[in-house]
VMD Tcl script that builds the backbone (N, CA, C; Angstrom):
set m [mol new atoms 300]
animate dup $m
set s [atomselect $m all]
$s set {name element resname resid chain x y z} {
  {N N UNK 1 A 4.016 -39.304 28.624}
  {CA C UNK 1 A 3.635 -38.472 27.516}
  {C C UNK 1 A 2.847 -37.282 28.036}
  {N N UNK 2 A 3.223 -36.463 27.669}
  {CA C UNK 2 A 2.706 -34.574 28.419}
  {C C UNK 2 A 1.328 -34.823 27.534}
  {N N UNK 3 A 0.357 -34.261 28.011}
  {CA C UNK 3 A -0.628 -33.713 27.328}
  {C C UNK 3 A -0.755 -32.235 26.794}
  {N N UNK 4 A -0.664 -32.240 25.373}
  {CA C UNK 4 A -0.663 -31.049 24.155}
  {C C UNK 4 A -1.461 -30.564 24.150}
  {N N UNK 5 A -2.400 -29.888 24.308}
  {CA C UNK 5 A -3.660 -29.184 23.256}
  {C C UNK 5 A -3.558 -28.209 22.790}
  {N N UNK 6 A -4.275 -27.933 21.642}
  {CA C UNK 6 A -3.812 -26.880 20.944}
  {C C UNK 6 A -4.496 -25.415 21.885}
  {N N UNK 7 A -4.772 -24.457 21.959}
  {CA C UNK 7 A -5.764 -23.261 22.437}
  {C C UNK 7 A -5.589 -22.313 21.504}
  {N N UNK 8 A -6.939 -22.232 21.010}
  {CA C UNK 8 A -7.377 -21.245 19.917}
  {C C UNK 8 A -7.817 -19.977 20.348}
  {N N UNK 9 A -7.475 -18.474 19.764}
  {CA C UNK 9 A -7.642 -17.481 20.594}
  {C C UNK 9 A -8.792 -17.207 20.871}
  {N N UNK 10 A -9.958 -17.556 20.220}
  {CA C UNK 10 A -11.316 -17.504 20.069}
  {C C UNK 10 A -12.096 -18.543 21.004}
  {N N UNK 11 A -11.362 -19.301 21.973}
  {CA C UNK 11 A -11.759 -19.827 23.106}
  {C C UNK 11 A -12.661 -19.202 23.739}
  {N N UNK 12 A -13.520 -19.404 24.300}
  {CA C UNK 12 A -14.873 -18.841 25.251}
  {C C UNK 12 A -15.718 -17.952 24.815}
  {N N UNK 13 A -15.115 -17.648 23.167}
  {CA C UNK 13 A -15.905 -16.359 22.969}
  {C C UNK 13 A -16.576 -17.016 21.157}
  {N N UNK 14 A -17.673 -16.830 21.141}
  {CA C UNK 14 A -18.901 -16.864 20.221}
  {C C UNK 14 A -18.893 -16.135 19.151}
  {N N UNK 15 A -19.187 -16.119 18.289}
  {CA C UNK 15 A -18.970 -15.689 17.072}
  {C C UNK 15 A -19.635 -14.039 17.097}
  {N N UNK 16 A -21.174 -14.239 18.195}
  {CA C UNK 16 A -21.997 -13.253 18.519}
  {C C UNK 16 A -20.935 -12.310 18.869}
  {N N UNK 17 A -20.090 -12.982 20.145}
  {CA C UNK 17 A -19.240 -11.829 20.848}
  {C C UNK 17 A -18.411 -11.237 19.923}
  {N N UNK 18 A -17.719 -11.773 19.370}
  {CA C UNK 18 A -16.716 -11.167 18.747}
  {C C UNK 18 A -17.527 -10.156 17.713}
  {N N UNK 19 A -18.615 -10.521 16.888}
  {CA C UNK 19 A -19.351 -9.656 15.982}
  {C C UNK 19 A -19.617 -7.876 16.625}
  {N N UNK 20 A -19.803 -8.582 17.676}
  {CA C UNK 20 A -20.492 -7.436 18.708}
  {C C UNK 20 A -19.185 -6.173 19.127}
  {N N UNK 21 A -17.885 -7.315 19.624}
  {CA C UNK 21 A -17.246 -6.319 19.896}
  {C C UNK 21 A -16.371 -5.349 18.646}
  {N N UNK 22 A -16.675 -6.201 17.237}
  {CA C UNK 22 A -16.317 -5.283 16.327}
  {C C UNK 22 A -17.017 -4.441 15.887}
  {N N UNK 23 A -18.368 -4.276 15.953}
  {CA C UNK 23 A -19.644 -3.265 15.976}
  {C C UNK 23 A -19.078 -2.031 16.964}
  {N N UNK 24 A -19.117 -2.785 17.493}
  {CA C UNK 24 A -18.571 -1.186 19.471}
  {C C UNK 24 A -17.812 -0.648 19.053}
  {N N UNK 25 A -16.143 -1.362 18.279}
  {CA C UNK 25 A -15.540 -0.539 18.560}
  {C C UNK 25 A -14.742 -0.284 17.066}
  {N N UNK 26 A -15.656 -0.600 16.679}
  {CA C UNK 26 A -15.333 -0.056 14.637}
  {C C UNK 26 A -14.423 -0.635 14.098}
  {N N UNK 27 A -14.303 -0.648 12.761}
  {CA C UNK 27 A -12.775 -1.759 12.183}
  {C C UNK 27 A -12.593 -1.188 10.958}
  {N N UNK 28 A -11.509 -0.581 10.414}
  {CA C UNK 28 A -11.177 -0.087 8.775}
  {C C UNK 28 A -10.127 -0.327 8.530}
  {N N UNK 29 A -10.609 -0.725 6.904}
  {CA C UNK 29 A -9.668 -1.481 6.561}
  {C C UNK 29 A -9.307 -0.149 5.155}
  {N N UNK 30 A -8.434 -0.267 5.005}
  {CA C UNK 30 A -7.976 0.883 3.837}
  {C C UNK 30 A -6.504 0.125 2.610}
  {N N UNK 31 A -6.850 0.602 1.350}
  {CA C UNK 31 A -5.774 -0.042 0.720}
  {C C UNK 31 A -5.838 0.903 -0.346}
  {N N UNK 32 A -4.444 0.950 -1.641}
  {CA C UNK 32 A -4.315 1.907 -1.958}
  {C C UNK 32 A -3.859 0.541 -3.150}
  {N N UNK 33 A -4.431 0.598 -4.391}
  {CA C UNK 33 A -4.001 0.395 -5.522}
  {C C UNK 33 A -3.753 0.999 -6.971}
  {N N UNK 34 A -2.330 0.753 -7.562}
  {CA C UNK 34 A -1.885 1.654 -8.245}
  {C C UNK 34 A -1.291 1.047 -9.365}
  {N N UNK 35 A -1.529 1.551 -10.606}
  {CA C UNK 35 A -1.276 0.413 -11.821}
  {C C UNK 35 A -0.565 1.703 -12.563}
  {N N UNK 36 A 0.964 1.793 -13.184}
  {CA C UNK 36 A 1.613 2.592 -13.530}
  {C C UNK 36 A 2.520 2.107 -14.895}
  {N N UNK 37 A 2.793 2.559 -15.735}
  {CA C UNK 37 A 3.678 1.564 -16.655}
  {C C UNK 37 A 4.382 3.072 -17.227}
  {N N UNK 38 A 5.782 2.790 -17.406}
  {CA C UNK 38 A 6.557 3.680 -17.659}
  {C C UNK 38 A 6.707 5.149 -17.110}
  {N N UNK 39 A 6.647 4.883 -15.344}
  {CA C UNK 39 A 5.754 6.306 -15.016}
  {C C UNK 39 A 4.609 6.802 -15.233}
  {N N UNK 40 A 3.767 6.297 -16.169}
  {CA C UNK 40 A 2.381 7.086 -15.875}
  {C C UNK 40 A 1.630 6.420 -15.730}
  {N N UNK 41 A 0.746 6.888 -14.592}
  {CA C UNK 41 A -0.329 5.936 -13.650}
  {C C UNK 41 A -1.291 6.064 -14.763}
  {N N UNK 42 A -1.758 4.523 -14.970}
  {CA C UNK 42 A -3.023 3.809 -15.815}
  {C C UNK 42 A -4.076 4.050 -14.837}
  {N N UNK 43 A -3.894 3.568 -13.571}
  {CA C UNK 43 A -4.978 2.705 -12.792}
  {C C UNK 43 A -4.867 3.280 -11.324}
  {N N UNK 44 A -5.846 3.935 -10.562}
  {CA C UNK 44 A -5.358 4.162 -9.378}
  {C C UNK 44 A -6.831 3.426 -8.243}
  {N N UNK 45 A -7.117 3.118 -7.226}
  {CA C UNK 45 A -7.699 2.368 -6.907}
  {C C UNK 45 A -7.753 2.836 -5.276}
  {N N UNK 46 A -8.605 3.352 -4.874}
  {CA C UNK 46 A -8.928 3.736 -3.174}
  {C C UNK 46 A -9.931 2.930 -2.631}
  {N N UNK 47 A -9.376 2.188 -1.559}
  {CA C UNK 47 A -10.568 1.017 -1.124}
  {C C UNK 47 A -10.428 1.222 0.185}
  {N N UNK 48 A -11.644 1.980 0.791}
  {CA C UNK 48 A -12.049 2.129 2.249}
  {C C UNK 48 A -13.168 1.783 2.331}
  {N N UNK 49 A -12.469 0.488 3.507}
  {CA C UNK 49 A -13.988 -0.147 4.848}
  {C C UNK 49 A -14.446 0.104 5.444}
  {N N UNK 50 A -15.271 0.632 6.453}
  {CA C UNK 50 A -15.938 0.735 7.736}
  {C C UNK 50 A -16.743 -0.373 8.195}
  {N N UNK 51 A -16.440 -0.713 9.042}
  {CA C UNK 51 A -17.392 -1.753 9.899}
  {C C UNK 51 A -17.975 -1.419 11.513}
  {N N UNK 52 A -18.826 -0.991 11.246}
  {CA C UNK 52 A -19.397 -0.499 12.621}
  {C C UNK 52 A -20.884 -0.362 13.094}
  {N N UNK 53 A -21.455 -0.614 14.223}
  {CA C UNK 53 A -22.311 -0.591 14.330}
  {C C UNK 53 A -23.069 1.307 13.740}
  {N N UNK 54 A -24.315 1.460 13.316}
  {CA C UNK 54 A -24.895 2.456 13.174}
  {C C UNK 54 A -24.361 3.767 14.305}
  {N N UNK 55 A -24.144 3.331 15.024}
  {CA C UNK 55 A -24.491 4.563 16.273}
  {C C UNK 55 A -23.004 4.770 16.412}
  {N N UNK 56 A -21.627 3.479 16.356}
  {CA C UNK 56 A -20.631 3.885 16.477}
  {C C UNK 56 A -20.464 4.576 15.496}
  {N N UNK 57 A -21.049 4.782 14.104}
  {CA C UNK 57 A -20.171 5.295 12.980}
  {C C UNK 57 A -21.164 6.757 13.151}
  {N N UNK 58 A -22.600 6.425 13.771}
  {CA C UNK 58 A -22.927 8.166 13.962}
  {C C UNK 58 A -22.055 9.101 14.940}
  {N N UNK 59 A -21.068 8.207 15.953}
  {CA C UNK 59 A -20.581 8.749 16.947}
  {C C UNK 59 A -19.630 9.404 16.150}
  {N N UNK 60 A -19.017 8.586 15.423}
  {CA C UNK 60 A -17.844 9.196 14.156}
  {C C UNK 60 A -17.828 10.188 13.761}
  {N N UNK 61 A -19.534 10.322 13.227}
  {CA C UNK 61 A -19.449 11.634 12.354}
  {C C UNK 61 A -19.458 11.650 11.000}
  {N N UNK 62 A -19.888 9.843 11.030}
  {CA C UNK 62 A -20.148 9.319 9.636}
  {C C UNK 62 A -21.753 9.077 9.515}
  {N N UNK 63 A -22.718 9.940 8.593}
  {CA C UNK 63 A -23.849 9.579 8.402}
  {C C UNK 63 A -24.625 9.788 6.641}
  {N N UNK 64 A -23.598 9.035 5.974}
  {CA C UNK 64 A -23.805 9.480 4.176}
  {C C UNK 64 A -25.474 9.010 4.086}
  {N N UNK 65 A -25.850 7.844 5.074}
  {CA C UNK 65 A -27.114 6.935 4.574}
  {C C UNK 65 A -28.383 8.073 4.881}
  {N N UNK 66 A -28.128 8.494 5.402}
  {CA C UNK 66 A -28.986 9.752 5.630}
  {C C UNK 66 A -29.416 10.646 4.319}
  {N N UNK 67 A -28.298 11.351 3.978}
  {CA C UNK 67 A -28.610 11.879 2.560}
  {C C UNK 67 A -28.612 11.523 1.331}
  {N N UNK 68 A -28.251 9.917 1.354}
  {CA C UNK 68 A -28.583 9.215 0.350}
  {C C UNK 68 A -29.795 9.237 0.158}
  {N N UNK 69 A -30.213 9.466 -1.569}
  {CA C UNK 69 A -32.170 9.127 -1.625}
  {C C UNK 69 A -32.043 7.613 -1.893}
  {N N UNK 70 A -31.528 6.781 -2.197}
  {CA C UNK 70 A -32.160 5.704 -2.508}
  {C C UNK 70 A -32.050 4.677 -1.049}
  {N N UNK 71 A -31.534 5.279 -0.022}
  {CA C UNK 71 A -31.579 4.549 1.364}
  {C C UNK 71 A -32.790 5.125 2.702}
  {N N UNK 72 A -33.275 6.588 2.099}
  {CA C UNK 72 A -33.394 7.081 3.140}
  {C C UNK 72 A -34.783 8.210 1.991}
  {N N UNK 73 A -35.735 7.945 3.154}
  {CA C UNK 73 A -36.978 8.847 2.408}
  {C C UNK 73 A -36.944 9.796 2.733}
  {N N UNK 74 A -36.526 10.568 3.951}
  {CA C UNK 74 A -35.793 11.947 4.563}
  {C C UNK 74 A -35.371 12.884 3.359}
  {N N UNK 75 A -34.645 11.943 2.758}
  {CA C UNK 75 A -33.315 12.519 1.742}
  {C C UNK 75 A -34.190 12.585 0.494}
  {N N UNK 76 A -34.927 11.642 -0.173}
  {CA C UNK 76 A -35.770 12.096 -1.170}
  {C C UNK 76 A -36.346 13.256 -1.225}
  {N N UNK 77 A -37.190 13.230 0.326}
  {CA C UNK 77 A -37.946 14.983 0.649}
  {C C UNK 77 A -37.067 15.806 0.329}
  {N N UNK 78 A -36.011 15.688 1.189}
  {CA C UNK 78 A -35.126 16.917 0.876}
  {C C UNK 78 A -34.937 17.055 -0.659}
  {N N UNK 79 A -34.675 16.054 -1.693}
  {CA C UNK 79 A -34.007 16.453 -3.121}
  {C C UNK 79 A -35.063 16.856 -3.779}
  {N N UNK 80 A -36.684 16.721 -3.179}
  {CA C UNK 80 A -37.919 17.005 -3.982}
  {C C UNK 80 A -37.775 18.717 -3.476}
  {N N UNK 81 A -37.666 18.935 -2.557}
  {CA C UNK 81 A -37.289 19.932 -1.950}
  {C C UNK 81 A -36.315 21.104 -2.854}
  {N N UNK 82 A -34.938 20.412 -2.532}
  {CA C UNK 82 A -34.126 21.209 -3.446}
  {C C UNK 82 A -34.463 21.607 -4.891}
  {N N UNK 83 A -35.305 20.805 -5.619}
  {CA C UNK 83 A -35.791 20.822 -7.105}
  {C C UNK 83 A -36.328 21.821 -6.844}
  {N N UNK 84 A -37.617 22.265 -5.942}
  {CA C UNK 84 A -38.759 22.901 -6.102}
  {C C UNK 84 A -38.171 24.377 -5.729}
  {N N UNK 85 A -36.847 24.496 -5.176}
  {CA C UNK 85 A -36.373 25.849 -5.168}
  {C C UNK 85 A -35.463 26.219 -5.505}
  {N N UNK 86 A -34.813 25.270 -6.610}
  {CA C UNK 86 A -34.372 25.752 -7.559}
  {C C UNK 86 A -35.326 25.899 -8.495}
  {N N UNK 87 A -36.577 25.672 -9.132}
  {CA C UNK 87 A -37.034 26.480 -9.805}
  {C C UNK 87 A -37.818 27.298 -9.958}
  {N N UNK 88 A -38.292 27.441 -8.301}
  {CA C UNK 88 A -38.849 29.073 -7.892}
  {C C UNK 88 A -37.860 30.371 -7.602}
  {N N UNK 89 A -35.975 29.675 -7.787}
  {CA C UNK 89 A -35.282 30.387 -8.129}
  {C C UNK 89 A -35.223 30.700 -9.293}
  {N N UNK 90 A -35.230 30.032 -10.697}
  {CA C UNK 90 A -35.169 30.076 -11.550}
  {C C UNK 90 A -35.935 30.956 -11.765}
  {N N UNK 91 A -37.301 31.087 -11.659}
  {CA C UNK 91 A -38.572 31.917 -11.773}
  {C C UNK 91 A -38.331 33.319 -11.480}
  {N N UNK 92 A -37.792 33.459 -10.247}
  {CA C UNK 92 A -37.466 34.850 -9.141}
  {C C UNK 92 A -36.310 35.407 -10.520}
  {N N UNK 93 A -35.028 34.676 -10.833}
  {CA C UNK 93 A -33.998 35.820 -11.793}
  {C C UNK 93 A -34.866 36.040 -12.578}
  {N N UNK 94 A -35.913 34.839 -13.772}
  {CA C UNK 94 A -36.320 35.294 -14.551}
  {C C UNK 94 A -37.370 36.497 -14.881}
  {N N UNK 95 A -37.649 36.950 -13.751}
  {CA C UNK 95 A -38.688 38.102 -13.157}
  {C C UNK 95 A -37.659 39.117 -13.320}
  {N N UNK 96 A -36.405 38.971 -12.423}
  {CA C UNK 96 A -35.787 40.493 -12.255}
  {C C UNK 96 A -34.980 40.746 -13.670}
  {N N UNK 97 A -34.668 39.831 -14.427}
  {CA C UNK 97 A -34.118 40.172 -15.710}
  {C C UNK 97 A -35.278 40.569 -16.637}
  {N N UNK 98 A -36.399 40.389 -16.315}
  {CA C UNK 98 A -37.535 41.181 -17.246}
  {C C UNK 98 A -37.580 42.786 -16.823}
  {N N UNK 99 A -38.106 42.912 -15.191}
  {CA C UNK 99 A -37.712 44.141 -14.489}
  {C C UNK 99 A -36.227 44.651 -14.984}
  {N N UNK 100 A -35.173 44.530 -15.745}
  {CA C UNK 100 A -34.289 45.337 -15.383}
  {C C UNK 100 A -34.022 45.721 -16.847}
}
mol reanalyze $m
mol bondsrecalc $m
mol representation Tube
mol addrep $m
């Protein structure tokens, strides 16, 4: 009787490793759902993944968490920022439309 065993591809390698090497080297997953009845689309549906470590997806050229305010206090400054000059813009037309 031969001896069988099965070999699983995940042999020698740890759950860590594998986590790790999908961090390094990024993973997306993309799908496209579409709900149509008699020709005209009801329902359309765009579903994009990224899985990557921080630094691979900054390497990307992907950095939304940054200018997000509710992830990032950077980005709050900045939108307290943007407020405060838009309405020392506001102020500045309302000056030259008095002047003119």
């Amino acid at each position: 009787m031969s001896d069988q065993r099965m070999v699983h591809s995940t042999e020698g390698s740890s759950l860590a490793d594998i986590l790790e090497r999908v961090l390094d080297k990024g993973i997306i997953i993309a799908g496209d759902i579409s709900i149509s009845l008699v020709g005209v689309e009801l329902l359309n549906i765009k579903v994009r993944l990224l899985i990557a470590s921080v630094d691979k997806a900054i390497e990307m050229g992907i950095n939304w968490w940054e200018s997000d305010p509710k992830l990032s206090t950077k980005a709050h400054l900045l939108e307290e920022e943007n407020r405060l000059l838009r309405e020392r813009l506001d102020r500045l037309e309302a000056r030259l439309e008095v002047a003119a």
